[in-house]
N, C-alpha and C positions, 0 to 999 in steps of 0.2 A: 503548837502555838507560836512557838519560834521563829518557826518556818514560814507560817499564814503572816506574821508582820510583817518577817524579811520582802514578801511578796507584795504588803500592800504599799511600804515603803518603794520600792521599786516603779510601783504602777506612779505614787506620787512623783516622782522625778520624773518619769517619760511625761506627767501632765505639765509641768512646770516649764520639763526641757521641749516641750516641741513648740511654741511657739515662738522661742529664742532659734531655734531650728530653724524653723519655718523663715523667721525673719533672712537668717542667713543666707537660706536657699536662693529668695528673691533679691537679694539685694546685687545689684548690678557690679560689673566689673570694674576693679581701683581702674581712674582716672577717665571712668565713662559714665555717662546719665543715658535712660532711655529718655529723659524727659529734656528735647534739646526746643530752643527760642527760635523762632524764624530769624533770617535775614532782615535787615534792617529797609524801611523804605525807598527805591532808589527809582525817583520817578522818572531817570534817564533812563533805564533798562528796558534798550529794546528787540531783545533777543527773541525773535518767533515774531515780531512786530513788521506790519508795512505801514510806511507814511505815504500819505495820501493826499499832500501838501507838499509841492515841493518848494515853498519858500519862495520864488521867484515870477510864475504864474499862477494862472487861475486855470492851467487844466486841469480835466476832468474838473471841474464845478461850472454848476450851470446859475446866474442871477441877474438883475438886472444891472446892468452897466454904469448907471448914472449914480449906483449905492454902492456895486462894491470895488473894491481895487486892491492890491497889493501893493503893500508900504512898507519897506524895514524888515523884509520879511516875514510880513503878516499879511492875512486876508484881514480887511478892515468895512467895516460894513459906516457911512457915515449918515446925516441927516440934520436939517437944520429947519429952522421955522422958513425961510426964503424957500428951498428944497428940500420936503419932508419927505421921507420914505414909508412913511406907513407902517404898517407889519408884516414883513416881506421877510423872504430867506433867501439864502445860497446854499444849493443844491449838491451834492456829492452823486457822481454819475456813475460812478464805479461798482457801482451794484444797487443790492438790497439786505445789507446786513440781517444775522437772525439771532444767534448767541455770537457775542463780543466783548470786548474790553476797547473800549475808546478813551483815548486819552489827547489831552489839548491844554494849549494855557491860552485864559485871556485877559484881558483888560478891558474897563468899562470907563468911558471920561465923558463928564456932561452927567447933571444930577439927574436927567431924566430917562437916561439911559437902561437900556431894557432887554435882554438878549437871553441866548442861552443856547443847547442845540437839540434841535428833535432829531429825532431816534425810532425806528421802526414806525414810519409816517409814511402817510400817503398822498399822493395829491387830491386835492377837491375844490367843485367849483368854490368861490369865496361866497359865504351869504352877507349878500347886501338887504340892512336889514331899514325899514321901510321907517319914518317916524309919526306916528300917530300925530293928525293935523292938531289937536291939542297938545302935545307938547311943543310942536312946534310953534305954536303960538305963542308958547309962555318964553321959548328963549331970544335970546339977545341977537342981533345978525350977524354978529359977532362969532358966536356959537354956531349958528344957522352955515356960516360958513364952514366953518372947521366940519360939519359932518356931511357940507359937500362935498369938501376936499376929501374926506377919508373913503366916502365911497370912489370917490373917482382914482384915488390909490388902488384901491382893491379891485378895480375893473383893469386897470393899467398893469399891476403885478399879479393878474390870476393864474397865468405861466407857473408861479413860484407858491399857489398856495396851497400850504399843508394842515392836517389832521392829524396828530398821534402824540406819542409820548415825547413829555419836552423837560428836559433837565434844566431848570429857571437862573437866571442871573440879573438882578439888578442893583444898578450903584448902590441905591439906598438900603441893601441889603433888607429891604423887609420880606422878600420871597430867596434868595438866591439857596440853590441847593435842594429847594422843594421841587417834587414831581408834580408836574402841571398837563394837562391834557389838550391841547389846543384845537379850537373850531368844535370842541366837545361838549356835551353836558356833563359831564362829570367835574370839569374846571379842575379845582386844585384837588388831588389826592389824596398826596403822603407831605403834611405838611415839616418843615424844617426840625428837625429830632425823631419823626414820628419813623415806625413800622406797621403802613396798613395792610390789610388785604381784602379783599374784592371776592365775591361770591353772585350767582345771578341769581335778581330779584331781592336784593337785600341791600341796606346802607352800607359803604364801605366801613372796616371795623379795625379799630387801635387794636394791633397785637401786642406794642410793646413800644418803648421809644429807646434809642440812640443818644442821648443830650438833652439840655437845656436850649430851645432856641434861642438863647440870649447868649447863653455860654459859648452855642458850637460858630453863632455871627461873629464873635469874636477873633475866630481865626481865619477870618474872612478879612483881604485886604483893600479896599476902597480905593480905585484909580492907581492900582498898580496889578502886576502882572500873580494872576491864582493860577493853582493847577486843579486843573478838573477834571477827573476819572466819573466814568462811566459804564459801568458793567451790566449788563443785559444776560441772564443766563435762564433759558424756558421760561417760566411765570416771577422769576425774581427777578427783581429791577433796583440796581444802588446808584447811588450818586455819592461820592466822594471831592470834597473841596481841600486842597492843602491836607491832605493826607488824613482827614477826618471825614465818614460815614455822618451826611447828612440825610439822609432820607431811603428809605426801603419802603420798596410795594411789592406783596406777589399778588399778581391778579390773577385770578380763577372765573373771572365774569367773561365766556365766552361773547357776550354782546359786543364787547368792547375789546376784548385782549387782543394784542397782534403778536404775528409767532417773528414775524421779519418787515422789512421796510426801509426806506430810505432816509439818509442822514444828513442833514443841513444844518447850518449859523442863522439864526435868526436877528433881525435889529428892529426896535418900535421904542418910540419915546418922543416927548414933547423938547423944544430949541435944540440945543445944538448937542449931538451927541457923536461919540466915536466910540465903536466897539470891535475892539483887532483880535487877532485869534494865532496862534505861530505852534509851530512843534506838536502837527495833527500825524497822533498815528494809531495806528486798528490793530487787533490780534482777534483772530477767529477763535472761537470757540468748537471744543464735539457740537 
């Protein structure tokens, strides 16, 4: 009898002690963690990086002449009511990116101001779209004019016009940061916080959101110089403004997805607007 407690005492403490054991086993070595913090944000690091701007000219970019220039070390895309540009881009000739990391700062001046930059795009003719002789009726010549003038933009910079994914920027911050699809029907995406994704034959679907749109605008800077990252990696698609994840899409809807494409600065917006662009650089991806 003695002997059967000595024993079942014994079993008690190997139960007690081994998960004090066990603890000890795993517990990592003095003055080390497996569990270490990234690096901190360092939106000048551009190791594995090419810039594809070089501050001074406009080569390698293709645009129309009378909109864009280099100023201060920026590509500056401009437009005014006297000399409107329409919704025109500047071109990057240097390929056709497919997975990437793009990175760029811009600046947006002029409340009408409109921009942003496509990404895995294509060219296409521009649709000049026709206005049903009743509404034309109902508008002012006023009006009547402005959408002659806009088509006749669009015949004038059809050289420069695109189709594909566009990373959004405008002054009034009510889109900037959101995935927009241009010349598309699918229009806007993945609106500002959201994480959609795309399937064929079905409505694009909220997987999840990133922010508050009100919150993540907040670290959006109005008429001053933002950093804006761009990651394109297979079927995910981010946009990052000032070091905050505005927007994710992975799209799965072959109709529509593009695996690579060309990357351009976009400008569109009513009176006088300036939108400059400085410290453009690429890092390829697998």
């Amino acid at each position: 009898m003695r002997k059967s407690r000595r024993i079942e005492g014994l079993l008690v403490a190997m139960m007690f002690a081994a998960p004090v054991f066990a603890q000890q086993v795993a517990r990592p070595p003095a003055g080390g963690s497996r569990f270490v913090q990234p690096e901190p944000i360092d939106f000048n690091d551009h190791n594995g990086w090419i810039q594809i701007f070089d501050g001074k000219t406009l080569n390698g970019w293709d645009g129309p002449s009378d909109v864009w220039h280099v100023e201060d070390g920026a590509i500056v895309g401009v437009s005014s009511d006297a000399n409107p540009s329409g919704t025109t881009n500047i071109i990057w000739r240097g390929g056709e990116p497919g997975n990437f990391r793009l990175r760029f700062e811009i600046k947006l001046e002029g409340t009408g101001a409109n921009g942003g930059v496509q990404y895995r795009s294509k060219l296409v003719a521009p649709q000049i779209r026709e206005i049903p002789t009743d509404q034309l009726a109902q508008m002012s010549e006023q009006q009547k004019q402005r959408v002659r003038k806009n088509q006749e933009l669009l015949k004038k910079h059809a050289k420069w016009n695109l189709t594909g994914y566009q990373a959004d920027f405008d002054y009034n911050n009510r889109y900037t940061g959101q995935l927009y699809e241009q010349d598309s029907s699918r229009g806007i995406i993945a609106w500002r916080g959201q994480v959609v994704a795309t399937e064929p034959n079905v409505k694009p679907r909220l997987l999840g959101t990133v922010g508050v749109s009100d919150e993540l605008k907040a670290f959006i800077k109005p008429g001053e110089w933002n950093q804006f990252e761009v990651i394109a990696d297979g079927h995910t698609l981010t946009h990052i403004v000032n070091g905050h994840v505005m927007a994710m899409l992975v799209d799965t809807d072959p109709k529509y997805y593009a695996a690579l494409g060309v990357l351009a600065f976009e400008i569109e917006g009513g009176g006088d607007v300036k939108i400059s662009h400085r410290n453009v650089w690429l890092k390829k991806l697998p």
